[in-house]
Structure formats: C-alpha cells, structure tokens
N, C-alpha and C positions, 0 to 999 in steps of 0.2 A: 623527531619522533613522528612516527606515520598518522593522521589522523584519522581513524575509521569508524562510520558509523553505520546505524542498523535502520530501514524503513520496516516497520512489521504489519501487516495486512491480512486480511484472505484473498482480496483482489479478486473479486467473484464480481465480475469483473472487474479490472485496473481503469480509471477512467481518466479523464485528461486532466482533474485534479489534481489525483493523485503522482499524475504524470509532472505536474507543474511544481510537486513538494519533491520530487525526486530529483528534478536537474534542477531545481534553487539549491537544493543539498546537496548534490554532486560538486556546486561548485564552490560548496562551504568548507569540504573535505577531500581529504588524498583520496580516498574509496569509499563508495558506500556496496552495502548489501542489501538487498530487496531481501525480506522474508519471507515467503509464503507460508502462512501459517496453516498448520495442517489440527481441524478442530472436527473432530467426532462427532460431534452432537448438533453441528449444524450439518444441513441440508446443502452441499454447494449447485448450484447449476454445470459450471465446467469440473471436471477432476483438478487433481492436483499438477500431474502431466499438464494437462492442456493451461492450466492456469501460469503453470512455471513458464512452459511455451511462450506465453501470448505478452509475459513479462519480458521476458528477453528477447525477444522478435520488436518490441515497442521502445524499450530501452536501449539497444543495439547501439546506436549511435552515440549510447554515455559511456565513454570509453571506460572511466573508473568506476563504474557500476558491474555487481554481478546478482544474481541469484540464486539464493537456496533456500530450504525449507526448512520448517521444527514445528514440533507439536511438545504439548506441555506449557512449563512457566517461561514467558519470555525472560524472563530474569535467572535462569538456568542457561539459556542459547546467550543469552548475553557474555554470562561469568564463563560458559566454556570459548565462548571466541575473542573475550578481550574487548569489545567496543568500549570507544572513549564517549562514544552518544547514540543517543536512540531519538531520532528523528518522527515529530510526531505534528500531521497537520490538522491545525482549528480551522473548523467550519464556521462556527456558532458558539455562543455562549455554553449552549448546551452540552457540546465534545467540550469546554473547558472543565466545565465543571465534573463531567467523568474523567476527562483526562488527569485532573490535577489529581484526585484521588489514585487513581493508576500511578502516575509519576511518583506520588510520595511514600504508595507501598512500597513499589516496586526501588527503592532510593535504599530503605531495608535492606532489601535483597543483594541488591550489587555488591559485590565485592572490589572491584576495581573503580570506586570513584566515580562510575559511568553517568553522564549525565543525563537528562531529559531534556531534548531543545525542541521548543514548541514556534512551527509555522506556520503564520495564518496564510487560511485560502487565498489567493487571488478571486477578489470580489468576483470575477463573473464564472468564477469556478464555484461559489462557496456552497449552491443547492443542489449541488450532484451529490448523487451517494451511489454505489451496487447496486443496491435493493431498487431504489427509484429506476435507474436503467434496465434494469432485468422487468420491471411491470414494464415501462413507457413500452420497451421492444416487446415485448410477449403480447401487447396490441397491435404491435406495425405501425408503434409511433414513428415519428422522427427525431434519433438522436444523432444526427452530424454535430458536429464539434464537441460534443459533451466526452463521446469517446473517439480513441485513434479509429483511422476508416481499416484497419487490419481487426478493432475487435467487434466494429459494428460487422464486418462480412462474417466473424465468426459469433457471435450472436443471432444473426439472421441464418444464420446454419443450424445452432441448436434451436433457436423458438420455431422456424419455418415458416419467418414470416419479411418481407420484405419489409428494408427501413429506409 
C-alpha cells in the first residue's frame, strides 16, 4: 500500500524549517503533498501563484513531493485525496498545545483512519516562523540560512529591500 501524506501550510513564505519537516517526511513516506493553503481572511505577502512557485522550485529536488492547494477544512482535502497522514511540525510547547487541539478535532473528521504525525523542529530551526521572516526582511535584516537563497532573492524583490 502506498503511503501518502499531507504538509499543510500557507508558506508565506516556506522557510528552511519548514523545508527540514518536508524532506524528514519525504523520507518517512512513498509521497508527500505540500498544501498550500489558500485562507481569505488573512493578508498573504506573496499570492498563491507565487507561493506554489516558490514551493516547488525549493522542493524540486524531493523527487516524491508534489504541490497543490485547498482552501476550506483541511479535514475535507484530506477525506477527498485519501492521506494516510498529515504531517505537522512542533516548534515549541506552544504549536503543541494548538496543534493537539487541531489533531484531535480534526481525528472527528477523517474518514479514512488518517493519522496526525507530529515532528519536532530541528533545534536550530525551531524560532523561525513566516511572520518573523517577512518583519526581519521588510527591514533589510539578514535572513541567510533561515530561508532557501531562491526565497530570500524573492523576498528582497517584494519588500525592496536588500538582505
């Protein structure tokens, strides 16, 4: 049986975290899927275009990774593609304790058994977030290593500011 599972995100932007819970779980499973989550009500910096883009240009290299999007309950994008897991990485105490909350609705929901596997950060990854990247850059901080050098040049594209 094929094992597939689901990374869900908005990846506004993807950072090397998120990059590092992606190919630990690629090589946990036959396939994963990146989700770009597509949510209305927040404010993204990149579109969803450019964010799918910047996903698959960074993950290229994970040959059993693909990506695509959904907006709505993750627990509907689940039940319609069959994952046997949804892949979800801990930072901090903090993402557990929303996460388990998520995990245990969303366990409700599934229809197919699907599980929730929780992966902690790699320590020197674990105080990245989007939000933190998108301030540090929208100063002309320096984020080398925190993101791929493909999405700090496209970050320094939208803020207009060298990093």
């Amino acid at each position: 049986m094929q094992r597939n599972a689901l990374i869900a995100g908005s990846f506004d932007p993807i950072t090397n975290g998120h990059l590092n819970i992606i190919s630990r779980a690629a090589g946990m499973f036959d396939s994963i899927t990146v989700g770009v989550i597509v949510n209305n009500s927040k404010r993204s910096l990149f579109t969803l275009d450019e964010r799918m883009d910047i996903v698959r240009h960074v993950t290229s290299e994970l040959h059993n990774v693909e990506v695509d999007s959904f907006s709505g309950l993750l627990a509907d994008y689940v039940n319609d593609h069959g994952f046997q897991a949804v892949v979800r990485g801990l930072r901090a105490t903090t993402d557990f304790e929303y996460e388990i909350q998520m995990a245990q609705m969303n366990a409700r929901l599934y229809r197919h058994g699907t599980e929730t596997v929780f992966l902690m950060a790699d320590p020197s990854f674990s105080f990245i977030s989007s939000s933190l990247i998108k301030e540090v850059a929208s100063y002309g901080g320096d984020i080398r290593g925190l993101v791929p050098e493909y999405v700090r040049e496209r970050l320094s594209e939208k803020v207009g500011q060298e990093m």
